[in-house]
C-alpha positions in Angstrom: 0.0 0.0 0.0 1.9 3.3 -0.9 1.3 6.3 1.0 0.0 8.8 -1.8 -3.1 6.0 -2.8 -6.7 6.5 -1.8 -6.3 3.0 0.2 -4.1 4.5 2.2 -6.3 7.6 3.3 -8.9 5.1 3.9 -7.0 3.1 5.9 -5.6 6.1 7.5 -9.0 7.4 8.2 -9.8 3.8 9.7 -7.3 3.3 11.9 -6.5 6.4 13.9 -10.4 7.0 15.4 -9.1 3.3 16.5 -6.1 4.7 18.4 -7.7 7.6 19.8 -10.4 5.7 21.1 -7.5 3.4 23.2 -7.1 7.2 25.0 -3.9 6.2 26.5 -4.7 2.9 28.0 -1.5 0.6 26.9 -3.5 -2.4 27.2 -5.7 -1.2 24.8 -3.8 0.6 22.4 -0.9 -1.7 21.6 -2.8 -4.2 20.4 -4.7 -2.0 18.3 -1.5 -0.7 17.1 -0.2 -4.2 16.5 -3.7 -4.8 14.6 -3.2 -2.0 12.0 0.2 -2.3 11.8 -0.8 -6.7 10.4 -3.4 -5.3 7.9 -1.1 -2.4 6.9 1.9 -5.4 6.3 -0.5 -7.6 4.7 -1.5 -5.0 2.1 2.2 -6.0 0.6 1.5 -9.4 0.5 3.0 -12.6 2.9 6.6 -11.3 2.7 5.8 -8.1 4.4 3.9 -10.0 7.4 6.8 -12.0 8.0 9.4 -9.3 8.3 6.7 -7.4 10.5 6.2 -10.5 12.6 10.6 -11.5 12.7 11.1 -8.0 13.1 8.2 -7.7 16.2 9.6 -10.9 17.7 13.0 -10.0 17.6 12.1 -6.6 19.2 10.4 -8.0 21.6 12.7 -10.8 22.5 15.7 -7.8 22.8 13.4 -5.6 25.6 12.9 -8.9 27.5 16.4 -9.4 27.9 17.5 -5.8 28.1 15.4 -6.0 31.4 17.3 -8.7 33.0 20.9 -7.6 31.5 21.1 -3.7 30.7 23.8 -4.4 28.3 25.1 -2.0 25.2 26.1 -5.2 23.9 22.6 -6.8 23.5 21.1 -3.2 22.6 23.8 -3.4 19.5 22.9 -7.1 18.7 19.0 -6.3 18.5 18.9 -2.8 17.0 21.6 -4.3 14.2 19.3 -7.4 13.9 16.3 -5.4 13.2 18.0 -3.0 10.7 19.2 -5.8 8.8 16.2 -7.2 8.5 14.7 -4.2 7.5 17.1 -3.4 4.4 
């Protein structure tokens, strides 16, 4: 889905009366978030789901153990796994 489409705007115009509904409340608005952010992926087809779903699993994966071992090491392992995913 490019950005400059009417599928977009429509999607746009979706999607964020969604995420001010959440009004704040994490538990509600991450997985809205994480909703939009699957049917925006899966407007590009299979391959972008699974980079959004590797990428959103690594991410996560990272925080979980940045919490039990604040290291610059793992913070240069994830944010480089991510990125190299990405391009």
């Amino acid at each position: 889905m490019n950005f400059v489409t009417q599928s977009f705007a429509l999607f746009f115009i979706c999607a964020l009366p969604l995420l001010l509904l959440s009004g704040g409340n994490r538990r509600v608005f991450l997985p809205v978030l994480l909703l939009c952010n699957i049917v925006f992926y899966s407007s590009a087809g299979v391959k972008g789901l699974s980079v959004l779903m590797l990428v959103s699993l690594i991410a996560w994966a990272g925080g979980r153990l940045l919490t039990r071992k604040k290291s610059k090491a793992v913070l240069a392992a994830c944010i480089a796994a991510v990125l190299l995913l990405l391009a």
